[in-house]
Residue frames as a rotation matrix with the C-alpha (Angstrom) as fourth column:
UNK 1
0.380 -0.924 0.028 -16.79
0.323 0.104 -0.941 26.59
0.867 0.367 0.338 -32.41
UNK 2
0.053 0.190 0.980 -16.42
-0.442 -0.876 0.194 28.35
0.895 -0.444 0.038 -29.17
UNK 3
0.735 0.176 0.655 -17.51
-0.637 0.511 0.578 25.93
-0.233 -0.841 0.488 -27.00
UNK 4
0.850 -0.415 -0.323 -15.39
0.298 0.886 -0.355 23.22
0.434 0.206 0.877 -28.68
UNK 5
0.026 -0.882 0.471 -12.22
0.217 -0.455 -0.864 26.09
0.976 0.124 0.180 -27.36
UNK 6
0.458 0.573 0.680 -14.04
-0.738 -0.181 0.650 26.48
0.495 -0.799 0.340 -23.95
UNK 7
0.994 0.080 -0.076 -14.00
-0.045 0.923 0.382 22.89
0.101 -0.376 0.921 -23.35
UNK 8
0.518 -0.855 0.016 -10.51
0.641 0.376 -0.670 22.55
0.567 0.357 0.742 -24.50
UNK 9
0.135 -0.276 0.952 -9.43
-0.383 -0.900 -0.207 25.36
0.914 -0.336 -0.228 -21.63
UNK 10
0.773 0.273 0.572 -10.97
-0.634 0.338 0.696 23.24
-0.003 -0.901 0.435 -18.94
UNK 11
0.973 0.013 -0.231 -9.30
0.034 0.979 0.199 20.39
0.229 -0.202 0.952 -19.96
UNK 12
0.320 -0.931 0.177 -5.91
0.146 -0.137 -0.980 21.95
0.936 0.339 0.092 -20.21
UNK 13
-0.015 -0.073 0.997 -6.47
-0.756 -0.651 -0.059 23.75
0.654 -0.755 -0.045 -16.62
UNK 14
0.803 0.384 0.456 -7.63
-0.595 0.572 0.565 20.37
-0.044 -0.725 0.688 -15.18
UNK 15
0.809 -0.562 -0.173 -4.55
0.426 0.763 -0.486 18.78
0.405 0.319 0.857 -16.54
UNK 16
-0.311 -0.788 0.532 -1.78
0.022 -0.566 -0.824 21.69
0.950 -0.245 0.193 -15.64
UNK 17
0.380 0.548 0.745 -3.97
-0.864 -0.077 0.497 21.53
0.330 -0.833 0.445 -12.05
UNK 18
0.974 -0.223 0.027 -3.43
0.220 0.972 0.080 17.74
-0.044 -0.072 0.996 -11.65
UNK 19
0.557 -0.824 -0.110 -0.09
0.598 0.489 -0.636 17.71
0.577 0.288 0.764 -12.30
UNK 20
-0.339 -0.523 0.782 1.10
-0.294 -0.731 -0.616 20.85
0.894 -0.439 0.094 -10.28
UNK 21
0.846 0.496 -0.195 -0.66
-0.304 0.750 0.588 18.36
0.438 -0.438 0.785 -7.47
UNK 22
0.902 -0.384 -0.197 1.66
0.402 0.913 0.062 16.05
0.157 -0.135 0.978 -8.05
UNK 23
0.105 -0.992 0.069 4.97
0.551 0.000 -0.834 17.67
0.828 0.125 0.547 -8.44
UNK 24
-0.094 -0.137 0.986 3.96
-0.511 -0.843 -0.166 19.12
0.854 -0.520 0.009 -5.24
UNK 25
0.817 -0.045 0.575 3.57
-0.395 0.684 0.614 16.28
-0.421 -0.728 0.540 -2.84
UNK 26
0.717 -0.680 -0.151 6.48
0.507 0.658 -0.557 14.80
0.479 0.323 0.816 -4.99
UNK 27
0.382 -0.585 0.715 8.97
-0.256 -0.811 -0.526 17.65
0.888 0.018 -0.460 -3.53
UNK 28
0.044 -0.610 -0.791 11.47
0.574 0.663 -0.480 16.66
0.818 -0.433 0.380 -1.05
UNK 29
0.826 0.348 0.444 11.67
-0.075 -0.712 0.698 18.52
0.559 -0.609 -0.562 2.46
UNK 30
-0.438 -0.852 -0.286 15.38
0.633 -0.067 -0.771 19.03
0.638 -0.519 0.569 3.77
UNK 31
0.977 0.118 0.179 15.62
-0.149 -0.229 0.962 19.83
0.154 -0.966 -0.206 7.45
UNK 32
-0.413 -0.908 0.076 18.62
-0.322 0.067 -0.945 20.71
0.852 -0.415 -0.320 9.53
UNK 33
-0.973 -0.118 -0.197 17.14
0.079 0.634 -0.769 18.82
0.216 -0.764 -0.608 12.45
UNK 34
-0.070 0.991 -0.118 13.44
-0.666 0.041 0.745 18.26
0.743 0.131 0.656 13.66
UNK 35
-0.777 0.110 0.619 12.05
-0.535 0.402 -0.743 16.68
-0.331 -0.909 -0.254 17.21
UNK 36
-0.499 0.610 -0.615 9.66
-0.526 0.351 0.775 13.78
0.689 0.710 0.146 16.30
UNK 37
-0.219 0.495 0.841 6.96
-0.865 0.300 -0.401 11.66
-0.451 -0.815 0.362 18.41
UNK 38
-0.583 0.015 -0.812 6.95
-0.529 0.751 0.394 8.06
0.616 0.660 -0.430 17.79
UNK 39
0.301 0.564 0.769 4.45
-0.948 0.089 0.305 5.77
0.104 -0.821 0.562 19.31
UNK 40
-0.586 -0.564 -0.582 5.18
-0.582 0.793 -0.181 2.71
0.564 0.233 -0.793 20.82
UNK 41
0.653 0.756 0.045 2.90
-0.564 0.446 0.695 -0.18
0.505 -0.479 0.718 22.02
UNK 42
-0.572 -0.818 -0.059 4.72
-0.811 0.575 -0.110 -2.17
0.124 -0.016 -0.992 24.73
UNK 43
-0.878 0.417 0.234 1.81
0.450 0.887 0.104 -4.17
-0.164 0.196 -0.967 24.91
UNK 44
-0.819 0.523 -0.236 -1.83
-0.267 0.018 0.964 -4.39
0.508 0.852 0.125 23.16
UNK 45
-0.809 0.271 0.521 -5.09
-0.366 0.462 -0.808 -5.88
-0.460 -0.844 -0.275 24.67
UNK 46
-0.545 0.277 -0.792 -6.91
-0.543 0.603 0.584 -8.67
0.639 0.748 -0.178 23.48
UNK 47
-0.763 0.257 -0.593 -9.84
0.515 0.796 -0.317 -10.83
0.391 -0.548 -0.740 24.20
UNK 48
0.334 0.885 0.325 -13.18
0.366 -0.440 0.820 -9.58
0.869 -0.155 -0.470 26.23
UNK 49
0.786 -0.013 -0.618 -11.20
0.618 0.000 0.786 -9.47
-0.011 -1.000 0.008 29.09
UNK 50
0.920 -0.366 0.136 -8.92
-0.288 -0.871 -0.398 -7.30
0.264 0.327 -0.907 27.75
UNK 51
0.652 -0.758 -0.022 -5.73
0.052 0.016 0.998 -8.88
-0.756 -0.653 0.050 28.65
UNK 52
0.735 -0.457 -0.501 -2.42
-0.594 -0.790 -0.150 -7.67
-0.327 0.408 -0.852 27.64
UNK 53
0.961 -0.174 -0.214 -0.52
-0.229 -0.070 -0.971 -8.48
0.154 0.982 -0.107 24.92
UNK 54
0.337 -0.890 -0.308 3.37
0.024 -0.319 0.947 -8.47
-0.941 -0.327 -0.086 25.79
UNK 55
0.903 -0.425 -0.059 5.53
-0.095 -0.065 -0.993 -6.87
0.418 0.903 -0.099 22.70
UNK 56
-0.071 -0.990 -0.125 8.91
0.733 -0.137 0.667 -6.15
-0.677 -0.044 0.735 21.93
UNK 57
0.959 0.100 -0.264 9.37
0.012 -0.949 -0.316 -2.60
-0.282 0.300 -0.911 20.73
UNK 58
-0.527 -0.776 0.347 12.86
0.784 -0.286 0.550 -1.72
-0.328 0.562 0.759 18.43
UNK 59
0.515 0.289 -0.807 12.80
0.137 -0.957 -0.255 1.83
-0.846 0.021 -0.532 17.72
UNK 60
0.050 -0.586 0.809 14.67
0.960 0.251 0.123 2.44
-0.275 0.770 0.576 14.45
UNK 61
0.521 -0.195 -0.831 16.59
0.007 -0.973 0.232 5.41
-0.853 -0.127 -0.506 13.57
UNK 62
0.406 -0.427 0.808 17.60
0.815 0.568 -0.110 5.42
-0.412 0.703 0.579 9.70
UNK 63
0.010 0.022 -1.000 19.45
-0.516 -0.856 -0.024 8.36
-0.857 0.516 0.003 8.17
UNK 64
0.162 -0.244 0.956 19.06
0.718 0.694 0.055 8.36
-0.677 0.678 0.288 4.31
UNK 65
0.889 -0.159 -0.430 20.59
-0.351 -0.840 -0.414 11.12
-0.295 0.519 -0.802 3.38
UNK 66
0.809 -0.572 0.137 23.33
0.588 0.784 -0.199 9.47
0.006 0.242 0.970 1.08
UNK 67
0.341 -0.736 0.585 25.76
0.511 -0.377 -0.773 12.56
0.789 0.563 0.247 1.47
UNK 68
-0.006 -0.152 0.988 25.28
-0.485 -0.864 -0.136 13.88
0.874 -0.480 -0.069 4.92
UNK 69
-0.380 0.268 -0.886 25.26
0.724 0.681 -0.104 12.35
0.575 -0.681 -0.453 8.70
UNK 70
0.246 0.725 0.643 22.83
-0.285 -0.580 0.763 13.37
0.926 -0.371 0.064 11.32
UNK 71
-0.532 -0.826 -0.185 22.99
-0.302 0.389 -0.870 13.78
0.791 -0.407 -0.457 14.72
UNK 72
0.046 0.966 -0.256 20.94
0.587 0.181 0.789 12.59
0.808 -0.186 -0.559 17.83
UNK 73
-0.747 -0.559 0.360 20.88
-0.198 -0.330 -0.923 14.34
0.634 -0.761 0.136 20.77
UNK 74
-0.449 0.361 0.817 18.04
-0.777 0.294 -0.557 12.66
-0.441 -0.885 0.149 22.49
UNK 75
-0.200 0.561 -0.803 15.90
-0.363 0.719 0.592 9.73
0.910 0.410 0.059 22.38
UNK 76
-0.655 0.296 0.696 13.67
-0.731 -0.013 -0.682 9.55
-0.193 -0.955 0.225 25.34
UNK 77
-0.620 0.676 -0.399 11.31
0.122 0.584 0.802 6.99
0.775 0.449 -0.444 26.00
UNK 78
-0.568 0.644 0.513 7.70
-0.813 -0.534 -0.231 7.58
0.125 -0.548 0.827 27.97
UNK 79
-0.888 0.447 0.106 4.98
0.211 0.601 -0.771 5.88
-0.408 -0.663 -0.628 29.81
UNK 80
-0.274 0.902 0.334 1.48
0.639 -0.089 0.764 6.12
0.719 0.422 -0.552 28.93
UNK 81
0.527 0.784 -0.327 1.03
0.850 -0.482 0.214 8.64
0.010 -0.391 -0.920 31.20
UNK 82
0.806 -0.407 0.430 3.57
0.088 -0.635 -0.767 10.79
0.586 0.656 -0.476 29.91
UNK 83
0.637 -0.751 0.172 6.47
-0.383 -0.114 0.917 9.97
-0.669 -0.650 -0.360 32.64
UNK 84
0.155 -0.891 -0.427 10.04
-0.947 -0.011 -0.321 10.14
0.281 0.454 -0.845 31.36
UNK 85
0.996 -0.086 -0.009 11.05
0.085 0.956 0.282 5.92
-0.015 -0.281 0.959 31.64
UNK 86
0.281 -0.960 -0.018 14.53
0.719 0.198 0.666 6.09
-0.636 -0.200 0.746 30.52
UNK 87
0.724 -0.182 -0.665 16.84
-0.530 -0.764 -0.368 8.84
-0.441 0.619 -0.650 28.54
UNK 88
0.840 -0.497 0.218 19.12
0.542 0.753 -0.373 6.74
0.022 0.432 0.902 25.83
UNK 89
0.256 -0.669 0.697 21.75
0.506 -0.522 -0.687 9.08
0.823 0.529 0.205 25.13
UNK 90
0.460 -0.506 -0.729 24.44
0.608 -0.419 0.674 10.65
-0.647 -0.754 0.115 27.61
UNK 91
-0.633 -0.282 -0.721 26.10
-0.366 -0.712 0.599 12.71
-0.682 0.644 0.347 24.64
UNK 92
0.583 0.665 -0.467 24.95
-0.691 0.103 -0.716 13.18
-0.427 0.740 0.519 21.51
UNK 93
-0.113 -0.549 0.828 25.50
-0.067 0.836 0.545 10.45
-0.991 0.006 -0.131 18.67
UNK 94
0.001 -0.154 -0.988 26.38
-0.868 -0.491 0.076 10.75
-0.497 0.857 -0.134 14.94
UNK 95
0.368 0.302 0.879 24.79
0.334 0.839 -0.428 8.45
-0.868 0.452 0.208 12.71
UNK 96
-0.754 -0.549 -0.360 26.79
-0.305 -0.194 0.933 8.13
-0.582 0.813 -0.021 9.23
UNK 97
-0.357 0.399 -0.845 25.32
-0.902 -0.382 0.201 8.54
-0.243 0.834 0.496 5.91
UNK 98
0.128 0.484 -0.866 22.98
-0.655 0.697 0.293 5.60
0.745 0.529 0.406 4.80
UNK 99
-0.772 -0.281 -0.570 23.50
0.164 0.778 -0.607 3.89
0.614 -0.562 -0.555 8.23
UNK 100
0.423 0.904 0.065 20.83
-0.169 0.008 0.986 3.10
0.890 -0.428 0.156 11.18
UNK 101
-0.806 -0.593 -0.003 20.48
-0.295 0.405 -0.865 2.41
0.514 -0.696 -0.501 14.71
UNK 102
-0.174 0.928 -0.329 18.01
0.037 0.340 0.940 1.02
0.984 0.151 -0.094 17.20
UNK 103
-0.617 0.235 0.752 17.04
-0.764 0.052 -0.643 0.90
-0.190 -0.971 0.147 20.96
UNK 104
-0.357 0.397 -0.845 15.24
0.137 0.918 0.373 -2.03
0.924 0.018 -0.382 21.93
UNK 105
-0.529 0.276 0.802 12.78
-0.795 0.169 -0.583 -2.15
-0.297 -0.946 0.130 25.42
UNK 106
-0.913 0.073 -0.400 11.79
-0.091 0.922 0.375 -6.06
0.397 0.379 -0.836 25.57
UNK 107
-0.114 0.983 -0.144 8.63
-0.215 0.117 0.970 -7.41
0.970 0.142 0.198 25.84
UNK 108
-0.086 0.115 -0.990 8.92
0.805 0.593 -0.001 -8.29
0.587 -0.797 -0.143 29.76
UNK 109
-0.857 -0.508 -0.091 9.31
0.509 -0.861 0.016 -4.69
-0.086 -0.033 0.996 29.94
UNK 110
-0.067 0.917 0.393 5.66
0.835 -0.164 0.526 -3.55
0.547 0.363 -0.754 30.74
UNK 111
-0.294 0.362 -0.884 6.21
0.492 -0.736 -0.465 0.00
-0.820 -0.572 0.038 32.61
UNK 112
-0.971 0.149 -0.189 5.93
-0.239 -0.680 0.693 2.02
-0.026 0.718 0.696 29.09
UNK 113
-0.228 0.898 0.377 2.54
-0.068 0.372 -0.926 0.47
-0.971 -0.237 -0.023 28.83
UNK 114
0.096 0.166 0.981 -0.01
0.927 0.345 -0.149 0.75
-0.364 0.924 -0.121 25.64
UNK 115
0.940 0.334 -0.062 0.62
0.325 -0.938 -0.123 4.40
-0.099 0.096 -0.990 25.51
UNK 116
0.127 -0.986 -0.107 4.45
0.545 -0.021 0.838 4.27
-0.829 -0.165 0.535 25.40
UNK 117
0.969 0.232 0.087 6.09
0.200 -0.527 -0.826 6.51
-0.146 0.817 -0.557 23.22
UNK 118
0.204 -0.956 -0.212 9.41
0.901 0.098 0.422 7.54
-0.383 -0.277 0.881 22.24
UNK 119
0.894 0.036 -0.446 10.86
-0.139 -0.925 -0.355 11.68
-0.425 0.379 -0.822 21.48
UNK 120
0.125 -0.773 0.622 13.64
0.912 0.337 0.235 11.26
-0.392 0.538 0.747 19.15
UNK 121
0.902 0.219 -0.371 15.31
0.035 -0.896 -0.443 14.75
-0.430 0.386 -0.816 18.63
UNK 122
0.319 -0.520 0.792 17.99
0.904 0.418 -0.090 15.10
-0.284 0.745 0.604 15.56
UNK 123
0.853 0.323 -0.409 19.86
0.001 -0.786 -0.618 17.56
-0.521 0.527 -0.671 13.60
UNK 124
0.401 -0.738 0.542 22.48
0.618 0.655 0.435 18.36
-0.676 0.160 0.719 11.52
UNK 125
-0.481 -0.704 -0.523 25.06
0.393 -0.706 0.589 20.98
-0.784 0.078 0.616 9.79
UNK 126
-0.854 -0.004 -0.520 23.40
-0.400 -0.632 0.664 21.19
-0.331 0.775 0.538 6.65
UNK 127
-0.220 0.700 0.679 20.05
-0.689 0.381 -0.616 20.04
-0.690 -0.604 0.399 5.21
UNK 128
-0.959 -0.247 -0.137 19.34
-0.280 0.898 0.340 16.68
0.039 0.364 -0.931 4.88
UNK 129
-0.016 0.871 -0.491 16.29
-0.471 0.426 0.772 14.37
0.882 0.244 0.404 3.97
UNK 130
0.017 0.567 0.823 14.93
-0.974 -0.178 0.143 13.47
0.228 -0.804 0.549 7.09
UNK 131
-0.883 -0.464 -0.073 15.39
-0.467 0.884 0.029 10.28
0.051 0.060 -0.997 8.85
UNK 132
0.002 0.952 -0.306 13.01
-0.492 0.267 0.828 7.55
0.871 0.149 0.469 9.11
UNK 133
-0.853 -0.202 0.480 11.97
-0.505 0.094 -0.858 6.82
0.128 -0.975 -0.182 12.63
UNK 134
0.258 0.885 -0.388 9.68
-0.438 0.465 0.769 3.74
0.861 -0.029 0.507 13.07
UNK 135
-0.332 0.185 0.925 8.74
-0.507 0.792 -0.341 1.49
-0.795 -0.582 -0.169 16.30
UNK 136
0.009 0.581 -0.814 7.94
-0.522 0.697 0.491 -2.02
0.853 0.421 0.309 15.09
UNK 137
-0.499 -0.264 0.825 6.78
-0.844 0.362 -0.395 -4.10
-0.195 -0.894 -0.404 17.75
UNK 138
-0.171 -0.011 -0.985 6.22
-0.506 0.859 0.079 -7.83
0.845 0.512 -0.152 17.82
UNK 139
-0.637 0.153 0.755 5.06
-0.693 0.315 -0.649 -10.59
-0.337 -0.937 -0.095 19.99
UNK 140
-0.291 0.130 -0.948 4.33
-0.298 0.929 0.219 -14.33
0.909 0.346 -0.232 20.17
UNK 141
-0.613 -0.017 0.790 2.26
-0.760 0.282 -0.585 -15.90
-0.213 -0.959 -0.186 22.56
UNK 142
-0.073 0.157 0.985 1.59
-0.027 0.987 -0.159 -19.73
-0.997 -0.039 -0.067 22.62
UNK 143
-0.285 -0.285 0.915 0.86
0.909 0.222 0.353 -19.99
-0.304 0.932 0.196 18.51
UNK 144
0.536 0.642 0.548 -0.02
0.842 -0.450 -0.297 -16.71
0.056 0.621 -0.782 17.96
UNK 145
-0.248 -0.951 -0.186 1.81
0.912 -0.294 0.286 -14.01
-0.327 -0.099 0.940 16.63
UNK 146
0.855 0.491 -0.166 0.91
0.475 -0.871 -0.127 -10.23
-0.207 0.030 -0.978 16.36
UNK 147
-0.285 -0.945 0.158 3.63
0.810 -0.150 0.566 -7.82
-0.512 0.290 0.809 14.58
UNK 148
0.816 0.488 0.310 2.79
0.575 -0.738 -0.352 -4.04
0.057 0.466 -0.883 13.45
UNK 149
-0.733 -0.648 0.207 4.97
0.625 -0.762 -0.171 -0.51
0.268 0.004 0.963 12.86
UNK 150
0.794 0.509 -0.333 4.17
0.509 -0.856 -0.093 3.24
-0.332 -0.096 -0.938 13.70
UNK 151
-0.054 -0.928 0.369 6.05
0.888 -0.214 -0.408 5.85
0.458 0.306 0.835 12.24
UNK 152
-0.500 -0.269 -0.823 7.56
0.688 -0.700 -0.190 9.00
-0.525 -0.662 0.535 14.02
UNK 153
0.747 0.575 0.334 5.49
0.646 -0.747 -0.158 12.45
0.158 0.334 -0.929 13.45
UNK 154
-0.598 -0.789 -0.144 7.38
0.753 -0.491 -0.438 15.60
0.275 -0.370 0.887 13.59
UNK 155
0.223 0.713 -0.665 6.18
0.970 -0.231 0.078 17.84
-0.098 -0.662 -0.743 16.20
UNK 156
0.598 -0.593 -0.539 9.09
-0.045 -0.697 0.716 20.79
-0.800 -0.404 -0.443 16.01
UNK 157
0.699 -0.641 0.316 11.18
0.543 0.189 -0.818 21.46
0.465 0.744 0.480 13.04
UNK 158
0.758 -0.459 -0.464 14.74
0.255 -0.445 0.858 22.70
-0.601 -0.769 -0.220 14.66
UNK 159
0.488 -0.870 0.070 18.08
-0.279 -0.232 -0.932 24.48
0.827 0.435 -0.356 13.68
UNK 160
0.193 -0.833 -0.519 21.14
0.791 0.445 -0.419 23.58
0.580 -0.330 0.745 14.83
């Protein structure tokens, strides 16, 4: 009889375990603002000879916080060897609730290299569900077509 109350402990513990799991990766993480590292590929290399790829890179910058806007104050973009290429932003810029924006560096555009990257740094008055920051980069050459994403990391959570 014992064991049958044993057993019936584990299973409860393995169940209340499991589930406190879940409702913990399920939990939402507001941030008032957060500095993020996205990679970008402006080109790829293919072939034995390794030759390069040419993309198009579109950064994307999405707030979805459905009650709050966020703001940028930077969005830099790097070289594979970690030189500054261009700084987007002369002031900051206030993206409204449930809206996006993008930067674009075209595929003819090979100084970023395959190591390109972009720092995308954000915040905002109160906290908000984090934006999504992907690179998706694309490219077509003669019939072939190549098309992939990366999404920003956050390096730095920040306060206003």
């Amino acid at each position: 009889m014992e064991k049958k109350y044993i057993w019936l402990a584990i299973i409860i513990s393995l169940v209340l375990g499991i589930s406190f799991q879940v409702q913990a990766k399920d939990r939402i993480e507001l941030s008032e603002g957060q500095i993020l590292y996205v990679p970008a590929y402006s080109h790829i290399y293919i072939g034995n000879k390794a030759n390069p790829y040419l993309l198009t890179v579109t950064l994307s910058i999405r707030n979805i916080d459905p009650l709050h806007p966020i703001t940028l104050t930077a969005v830099d973009y790097y070289g594979t060897e970690g030189q500054l290429i261009k700084q987007y932003l002369d002031k900051p810029l206030t993206i409204t609730c449930l809206a996006s924006t993008r930067y674009i560096i075209m595929s003819k555009d090979k100084e970023g290299g395959s190591g390109a990257n972009f720092m995308v740094k954000w915040s905002s008055k109160k906290q908000v569900n984090p934006p999504i920051v992907e690179s998706i980069m694309i490219g077509t050459q003669s019939q072939q077509g190549i098309s992939f994403t990366s999404r920003g990391q956050v390096i730095v959570q920040t306060t206003p």
